[in-house]
N, C-alpha and C positions, 0 to 999 in steps of 0.2 A: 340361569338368567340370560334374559337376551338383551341385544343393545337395540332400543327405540329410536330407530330413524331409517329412511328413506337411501335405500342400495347400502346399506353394508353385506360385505359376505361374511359369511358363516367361520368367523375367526376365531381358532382355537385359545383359550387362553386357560392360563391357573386357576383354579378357584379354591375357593375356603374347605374346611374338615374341621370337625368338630368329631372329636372321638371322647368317650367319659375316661377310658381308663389310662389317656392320656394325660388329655386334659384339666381331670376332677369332676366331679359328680355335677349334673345342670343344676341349676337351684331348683327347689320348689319353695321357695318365700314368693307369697303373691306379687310384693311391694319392689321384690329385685329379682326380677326372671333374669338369665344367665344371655349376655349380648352377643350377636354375634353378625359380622357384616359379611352378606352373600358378596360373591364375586362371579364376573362373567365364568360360565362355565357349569359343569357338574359339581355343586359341593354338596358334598355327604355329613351325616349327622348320624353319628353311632352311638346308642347308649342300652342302660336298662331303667326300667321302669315298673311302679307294681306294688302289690301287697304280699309282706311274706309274714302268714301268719304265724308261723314257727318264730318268730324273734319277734314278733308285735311293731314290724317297721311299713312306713308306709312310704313310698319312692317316687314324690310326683317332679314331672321333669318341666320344666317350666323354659323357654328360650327366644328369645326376643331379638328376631332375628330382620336385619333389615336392607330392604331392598333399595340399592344407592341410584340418587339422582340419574337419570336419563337413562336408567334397566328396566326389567319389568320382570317377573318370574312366573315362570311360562308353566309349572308341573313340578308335584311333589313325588316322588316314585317311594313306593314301597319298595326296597330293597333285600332288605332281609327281616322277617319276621319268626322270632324262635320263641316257644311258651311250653311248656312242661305239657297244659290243659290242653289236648287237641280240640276241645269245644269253648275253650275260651276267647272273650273279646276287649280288646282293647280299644280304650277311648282317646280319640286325639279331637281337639274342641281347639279353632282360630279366632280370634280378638286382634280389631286395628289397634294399634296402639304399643304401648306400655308405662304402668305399670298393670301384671292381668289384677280386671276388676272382678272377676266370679268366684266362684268357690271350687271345693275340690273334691271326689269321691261324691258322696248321695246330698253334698250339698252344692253342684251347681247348677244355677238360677236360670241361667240362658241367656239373660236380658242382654249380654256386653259383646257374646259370640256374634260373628261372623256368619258361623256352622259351626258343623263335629261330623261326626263318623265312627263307627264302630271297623274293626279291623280285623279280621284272623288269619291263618295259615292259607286260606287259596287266595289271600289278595299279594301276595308279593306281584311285582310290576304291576299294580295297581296304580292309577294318579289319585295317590290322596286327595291333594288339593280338590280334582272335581265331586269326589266323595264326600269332602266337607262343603262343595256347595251345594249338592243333594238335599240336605238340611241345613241351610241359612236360613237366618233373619231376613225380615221384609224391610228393604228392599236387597233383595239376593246382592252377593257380591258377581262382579265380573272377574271373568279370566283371561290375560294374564292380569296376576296383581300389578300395580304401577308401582313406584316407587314407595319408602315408605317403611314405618317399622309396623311389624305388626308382631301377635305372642302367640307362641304354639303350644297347649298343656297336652303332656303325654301321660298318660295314666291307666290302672287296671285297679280293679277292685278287690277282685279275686287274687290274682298270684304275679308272679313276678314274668317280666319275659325280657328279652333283648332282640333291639330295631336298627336298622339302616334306612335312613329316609335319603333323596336324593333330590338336591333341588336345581332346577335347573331355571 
């Protein structure tokens, strides 16, 4: 996150983490994505996500994460992306708002995104964020985000993996 205004410098500060196997698992109930408020700086968001057809579980990570009065969030960084599937892709899909209004796996609609994006193994240091505006909704979103909550679903259809996203 950056601070909106006119001559600040570039001052270091704490920011938020969000870890699962800390934390507890993100929700995936559409109705309560799992909250969490950015702070100036790098904040990281580490979990796993996925279908693991071996035990019939399906892992959608839902997080409603929001960007505080007078910031704006400048870049979503792929940090670390791990998937068994070397040809596999994972789906990250953005929504203003919350609660998320779409569906999950081969049911969602589209109508409520933002965008999305597909993700694999050569995008680490990739900026999500400009990837899910690649495919937006009309009329595209600007970057940076301003203030504001919005919801991020993280999901895979196929198999399971474990991410590092980094928001700045």
């Amino acid at each position: 996150l950056a601070v909106v205004a006119l001559g600040c410098s570039a001052a270091v500060a704490s920011a938020a983490a969000y870890t699962e196997s800390i934390q507890g698992d993100l929700s995936g109930v559409a109705a309560s994505p799992t909250p969490w408020v950015l702070e100036l700086g790098a904040n990281s968001l580490t979990g796993n996500a996925g279908t693991n057809f071996n035990i019939g579980a399906n892992d959608y990570d839902l997080v409603a994460f929001t960007v505080p009065a007078g910031m704006r969030l400048d870049s979503i960084l792929v940090t670390n992306y791990e998937n068994v599937d070397p040809f596999a892709l994972a789906f990250f899909a953005l929504q203003a708002g919350t609660p998320w209004l779409d569906g999950f796996g081969f049911d969602i609609g589209g109508n409520f995104l933002m965008g999305w994006s597909h993700i694999d193994r050569s995008m680490e240091d990739v900026d999500l964020l400009y990837k899910i505006q690649e495919h937006a909704n009309e009329p595209p979103f600007d970057i940076p985000l301003g203030s504001g909550a919005y919801t991020l679903l993280i999901q895979d259809i196929d198999t399971t993996f474990d991410y590092t996203l980094t928001f700045h």
